[in-house]
Z-matrix of the N, CA and C atoms (Angstrom, degrees):
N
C 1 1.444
C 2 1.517 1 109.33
N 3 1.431 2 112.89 1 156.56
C 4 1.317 3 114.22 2 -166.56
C 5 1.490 4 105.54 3 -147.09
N 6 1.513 5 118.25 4 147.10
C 7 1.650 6 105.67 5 174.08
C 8 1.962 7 85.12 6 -177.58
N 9 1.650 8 106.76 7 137.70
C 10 1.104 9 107.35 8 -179.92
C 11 1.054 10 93.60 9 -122.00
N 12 2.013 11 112.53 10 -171.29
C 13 1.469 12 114.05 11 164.11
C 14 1.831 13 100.01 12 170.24
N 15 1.546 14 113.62 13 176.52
C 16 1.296 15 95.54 14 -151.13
C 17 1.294 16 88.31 15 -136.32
N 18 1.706 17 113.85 16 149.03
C 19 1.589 18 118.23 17 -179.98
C 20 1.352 19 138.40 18 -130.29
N 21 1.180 20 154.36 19 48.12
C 22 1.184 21 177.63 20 71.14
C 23 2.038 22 108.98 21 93.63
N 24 1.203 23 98.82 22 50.62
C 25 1.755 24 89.85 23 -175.22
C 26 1.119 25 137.46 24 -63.49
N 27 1.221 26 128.55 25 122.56
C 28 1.315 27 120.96 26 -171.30
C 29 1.224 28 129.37 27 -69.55
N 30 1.213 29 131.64 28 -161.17
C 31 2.027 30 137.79 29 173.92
C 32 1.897 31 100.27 30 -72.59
N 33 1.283 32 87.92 31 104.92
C 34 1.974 33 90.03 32 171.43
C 35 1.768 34 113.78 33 68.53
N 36 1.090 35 110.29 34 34.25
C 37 1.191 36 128.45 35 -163.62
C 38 1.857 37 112.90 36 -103.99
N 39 1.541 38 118.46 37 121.58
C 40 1.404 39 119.54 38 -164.80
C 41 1.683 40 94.00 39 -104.38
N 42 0.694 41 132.83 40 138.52
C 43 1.250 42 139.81 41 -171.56
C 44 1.847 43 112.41 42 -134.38
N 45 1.456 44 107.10 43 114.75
C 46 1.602 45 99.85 44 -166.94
C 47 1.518 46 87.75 45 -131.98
N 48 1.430 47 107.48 46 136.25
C 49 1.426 48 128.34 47 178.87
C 50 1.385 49 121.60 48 -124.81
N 51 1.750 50 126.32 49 167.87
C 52 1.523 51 135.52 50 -168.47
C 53 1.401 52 83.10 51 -139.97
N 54 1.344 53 123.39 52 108.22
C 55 1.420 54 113.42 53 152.93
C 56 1.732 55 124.99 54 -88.33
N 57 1.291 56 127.64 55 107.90
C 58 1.682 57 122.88 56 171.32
C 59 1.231 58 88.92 57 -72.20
N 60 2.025 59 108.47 58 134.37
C 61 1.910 60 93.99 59 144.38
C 62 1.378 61 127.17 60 -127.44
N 63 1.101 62 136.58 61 151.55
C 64 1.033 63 136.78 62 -166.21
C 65 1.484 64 135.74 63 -92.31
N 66 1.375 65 123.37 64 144.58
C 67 1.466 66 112.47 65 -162.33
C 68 2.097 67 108.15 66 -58.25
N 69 1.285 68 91.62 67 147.67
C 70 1.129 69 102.54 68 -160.65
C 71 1.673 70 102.58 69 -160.21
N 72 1.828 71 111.61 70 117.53
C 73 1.366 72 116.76 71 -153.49
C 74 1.774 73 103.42 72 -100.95
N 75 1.531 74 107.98 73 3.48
C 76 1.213 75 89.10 74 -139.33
C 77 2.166 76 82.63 75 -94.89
N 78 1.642 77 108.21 76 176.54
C 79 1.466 78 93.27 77 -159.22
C 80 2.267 79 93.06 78 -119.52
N 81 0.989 80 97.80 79 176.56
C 82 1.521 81 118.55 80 -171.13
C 83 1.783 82 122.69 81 -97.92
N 84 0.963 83 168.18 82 120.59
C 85 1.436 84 141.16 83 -178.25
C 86 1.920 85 85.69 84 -123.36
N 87 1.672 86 93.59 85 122.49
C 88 1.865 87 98.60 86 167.99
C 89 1.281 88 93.69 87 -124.98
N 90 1.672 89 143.08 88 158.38
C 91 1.147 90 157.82 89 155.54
C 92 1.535 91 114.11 90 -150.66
N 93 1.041 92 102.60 91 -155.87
C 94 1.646 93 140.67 92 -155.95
C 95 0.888 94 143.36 93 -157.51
N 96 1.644 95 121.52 94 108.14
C 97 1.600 96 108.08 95 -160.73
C 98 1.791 97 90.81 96 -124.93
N 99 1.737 98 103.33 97 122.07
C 100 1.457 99 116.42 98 169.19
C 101 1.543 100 90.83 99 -106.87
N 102 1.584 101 104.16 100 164.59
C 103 1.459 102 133.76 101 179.66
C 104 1.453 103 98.15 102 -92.74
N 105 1.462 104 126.43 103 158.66
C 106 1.501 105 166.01 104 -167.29
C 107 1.666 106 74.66 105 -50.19
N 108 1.456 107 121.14 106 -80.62
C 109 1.677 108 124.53 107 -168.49
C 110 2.182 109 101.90 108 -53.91
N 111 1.097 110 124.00 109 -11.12
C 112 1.235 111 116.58 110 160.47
C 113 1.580 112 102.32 111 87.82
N 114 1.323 113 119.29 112 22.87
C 115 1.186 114 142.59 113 -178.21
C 116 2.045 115 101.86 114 -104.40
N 117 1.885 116 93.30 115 121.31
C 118 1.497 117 106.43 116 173.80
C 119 2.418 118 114.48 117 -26.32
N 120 0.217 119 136.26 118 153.22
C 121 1.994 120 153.11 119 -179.90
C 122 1.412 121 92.68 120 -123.42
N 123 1.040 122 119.65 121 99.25
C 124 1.875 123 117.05 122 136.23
C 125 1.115 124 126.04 123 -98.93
N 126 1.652 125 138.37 124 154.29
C 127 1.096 126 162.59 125 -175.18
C 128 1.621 127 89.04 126 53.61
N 129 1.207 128 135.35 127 44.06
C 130 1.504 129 139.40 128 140.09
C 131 1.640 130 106.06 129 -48.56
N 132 1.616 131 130.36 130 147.83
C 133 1.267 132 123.30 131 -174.17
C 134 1.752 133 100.42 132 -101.80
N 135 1.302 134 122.73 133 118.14
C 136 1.328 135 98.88 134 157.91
C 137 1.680 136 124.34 135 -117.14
N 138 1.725 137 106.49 136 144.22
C 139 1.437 138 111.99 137 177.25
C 140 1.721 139 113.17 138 -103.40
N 141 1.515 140 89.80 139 136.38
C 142 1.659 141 97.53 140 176.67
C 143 1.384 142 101.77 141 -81.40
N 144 1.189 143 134.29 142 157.67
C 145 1.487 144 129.93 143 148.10
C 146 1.603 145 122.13 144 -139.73
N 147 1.360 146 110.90 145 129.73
C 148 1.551 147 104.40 146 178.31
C 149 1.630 148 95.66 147 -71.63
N 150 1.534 149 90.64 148 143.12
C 151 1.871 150 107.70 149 -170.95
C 152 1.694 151 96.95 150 -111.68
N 153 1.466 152 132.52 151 121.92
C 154 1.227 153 143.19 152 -170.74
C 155 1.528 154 93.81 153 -119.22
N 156 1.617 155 117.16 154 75.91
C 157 1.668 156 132.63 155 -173.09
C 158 1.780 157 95.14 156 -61.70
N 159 1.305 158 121.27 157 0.22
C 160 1.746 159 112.49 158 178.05
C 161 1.284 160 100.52 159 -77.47
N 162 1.503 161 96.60 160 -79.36
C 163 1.559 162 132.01 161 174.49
C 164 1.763 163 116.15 162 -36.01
N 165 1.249 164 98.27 163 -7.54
C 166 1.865 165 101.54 164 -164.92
C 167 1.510 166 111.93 165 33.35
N 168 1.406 167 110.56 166 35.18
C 169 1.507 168 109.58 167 163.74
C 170 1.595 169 123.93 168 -114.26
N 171 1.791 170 113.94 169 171.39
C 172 1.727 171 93.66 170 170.79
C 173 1.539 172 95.66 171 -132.10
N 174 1.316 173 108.27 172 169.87
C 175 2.065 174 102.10 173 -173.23
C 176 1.903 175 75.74 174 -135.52
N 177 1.587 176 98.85 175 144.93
C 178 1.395 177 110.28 176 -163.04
C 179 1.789 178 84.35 177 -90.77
N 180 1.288 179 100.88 178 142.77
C 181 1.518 180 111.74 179 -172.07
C 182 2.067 181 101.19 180 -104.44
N 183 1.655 182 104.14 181 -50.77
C 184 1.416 183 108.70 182 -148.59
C 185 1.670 184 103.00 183 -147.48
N 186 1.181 185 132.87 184 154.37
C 187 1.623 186 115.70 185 144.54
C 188 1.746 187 108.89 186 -151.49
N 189 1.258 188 123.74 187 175.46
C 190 1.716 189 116.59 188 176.80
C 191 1.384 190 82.50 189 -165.66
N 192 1.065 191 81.69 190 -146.24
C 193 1.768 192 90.07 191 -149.33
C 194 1.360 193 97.19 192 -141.89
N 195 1.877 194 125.44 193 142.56
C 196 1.574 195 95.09 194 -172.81
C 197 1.853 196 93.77 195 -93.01
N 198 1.559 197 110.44 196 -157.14
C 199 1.142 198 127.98 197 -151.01
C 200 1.074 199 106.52 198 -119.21
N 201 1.760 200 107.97 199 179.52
C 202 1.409 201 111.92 200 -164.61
C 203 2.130 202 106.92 201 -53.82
N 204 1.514 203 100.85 202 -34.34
C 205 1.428 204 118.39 203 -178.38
C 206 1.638 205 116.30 204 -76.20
N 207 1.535 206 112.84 205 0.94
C 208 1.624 207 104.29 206 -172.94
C 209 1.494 208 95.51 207 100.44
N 210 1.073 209 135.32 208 -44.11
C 211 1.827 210 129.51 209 -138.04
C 212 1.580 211 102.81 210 -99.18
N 213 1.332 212 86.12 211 134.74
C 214 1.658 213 112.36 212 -177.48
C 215 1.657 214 105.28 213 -116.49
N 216 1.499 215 109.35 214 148.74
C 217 1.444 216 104.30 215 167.16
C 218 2.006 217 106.49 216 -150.08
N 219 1.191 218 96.05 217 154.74
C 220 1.206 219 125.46 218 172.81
C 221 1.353 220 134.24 219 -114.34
N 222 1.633 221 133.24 220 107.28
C 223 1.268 222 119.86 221 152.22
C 224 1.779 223 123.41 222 178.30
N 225 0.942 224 143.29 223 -174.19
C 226 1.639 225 111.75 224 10.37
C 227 1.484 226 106.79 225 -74.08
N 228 1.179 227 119.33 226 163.46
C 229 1.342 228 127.91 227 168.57
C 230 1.659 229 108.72 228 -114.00
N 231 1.089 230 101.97 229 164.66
C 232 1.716 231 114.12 230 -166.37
C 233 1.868 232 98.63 231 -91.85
N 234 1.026 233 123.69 232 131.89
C 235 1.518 234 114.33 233 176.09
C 236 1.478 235 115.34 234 -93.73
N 237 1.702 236 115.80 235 129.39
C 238 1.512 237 113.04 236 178.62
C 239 1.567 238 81.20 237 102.97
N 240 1.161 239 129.59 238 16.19
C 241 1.554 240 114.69 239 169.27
C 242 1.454 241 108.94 240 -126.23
N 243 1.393 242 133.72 241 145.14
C 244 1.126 243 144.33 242 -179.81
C 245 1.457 244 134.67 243 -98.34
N 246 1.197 245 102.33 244 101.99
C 247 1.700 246 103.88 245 -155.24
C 248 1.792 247 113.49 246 -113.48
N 249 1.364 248 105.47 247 102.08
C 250 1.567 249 102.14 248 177.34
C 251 1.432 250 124.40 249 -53.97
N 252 1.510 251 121.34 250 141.35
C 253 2.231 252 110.97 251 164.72
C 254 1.308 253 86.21 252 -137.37
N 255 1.798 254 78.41 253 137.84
C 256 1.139 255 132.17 254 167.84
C 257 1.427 256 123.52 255 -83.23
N 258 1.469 257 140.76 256 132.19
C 259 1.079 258 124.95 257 -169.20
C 260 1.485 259 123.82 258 -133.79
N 261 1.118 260 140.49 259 76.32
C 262 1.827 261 136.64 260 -139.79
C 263 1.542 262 101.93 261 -116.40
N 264 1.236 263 97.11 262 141.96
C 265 1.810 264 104.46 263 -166.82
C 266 1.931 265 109.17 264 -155.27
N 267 1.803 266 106.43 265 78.30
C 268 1.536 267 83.99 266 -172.39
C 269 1.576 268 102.94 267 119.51
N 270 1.043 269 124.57 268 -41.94
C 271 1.770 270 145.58 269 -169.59
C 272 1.321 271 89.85 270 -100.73
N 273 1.134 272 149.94 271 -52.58
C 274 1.746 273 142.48 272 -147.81
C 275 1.513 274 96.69 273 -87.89
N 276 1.554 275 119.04 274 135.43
C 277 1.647 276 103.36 275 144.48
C 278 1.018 277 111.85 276 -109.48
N 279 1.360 278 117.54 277 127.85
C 280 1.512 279 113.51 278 174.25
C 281 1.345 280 111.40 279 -94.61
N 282 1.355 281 110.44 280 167.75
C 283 1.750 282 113.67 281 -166.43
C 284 1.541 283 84.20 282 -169.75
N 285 1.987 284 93.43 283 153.34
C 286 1.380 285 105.61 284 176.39
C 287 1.319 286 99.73 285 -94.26
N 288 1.730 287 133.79 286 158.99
C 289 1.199 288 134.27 287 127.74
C 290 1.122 289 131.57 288 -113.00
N 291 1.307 290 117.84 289 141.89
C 292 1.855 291 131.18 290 -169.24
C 293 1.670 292 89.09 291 -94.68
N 294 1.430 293 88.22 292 112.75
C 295 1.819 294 100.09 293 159.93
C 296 1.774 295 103.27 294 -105.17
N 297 1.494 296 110.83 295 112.09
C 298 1.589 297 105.65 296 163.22
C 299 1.704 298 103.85 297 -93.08
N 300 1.064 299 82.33 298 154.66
C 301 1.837 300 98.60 299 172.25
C 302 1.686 301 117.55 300 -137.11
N 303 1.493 302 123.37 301 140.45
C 304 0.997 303 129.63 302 -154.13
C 305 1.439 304 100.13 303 -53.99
């Protein structure tokens, strides 16, 4: 089940809520990435990819980075769909780039 909504608190402000939620099919992916020694991985890179098992191809959907704990998450995800992860730790360089625009 699923149901969002948005909250704006004011100065000294108690705020008490009822959440209903509603059916909702779509699914979640959370994990964990430990190292070879079985020791937590943070800022490991992970890539989602939609997997097209016809085509033997994948189209990159998502990626983050896991956390101080290892843990990465994904979603919503579509159910009945097949989604490859990718997992890079050490191998990636990441770098910022500044795009200006007129």
């Amino acid at each position: 089940m699923y149901t969002k909504f948005f909250v704006q608190p004011g100065e000294n402000e108690w705020i008490k809520t009822e959440v209903t939620l509603k059916p909702d099919s779509r699914s979640a992916l959370h994990g964990t990435v430990t190292g070879p020694d079985g020791r937590l991985v943070c800022d490991a890179l992970v890539m989602l990819f939609l997997a097209d098992k016809a085509a033997d191809a994948v189209k990159f959907t998502a990626c983050t980075f896991t956390d101080d704990s290892g843990q990465f998450a994904f979603g919503p995800l579509d159910p009945g769909r097949v989604y490859a992860v990718k997992v890079f730790r050490n191998s990636v360089k990441v770098r910022e780039l500044e795009i200006v625009t007129d």
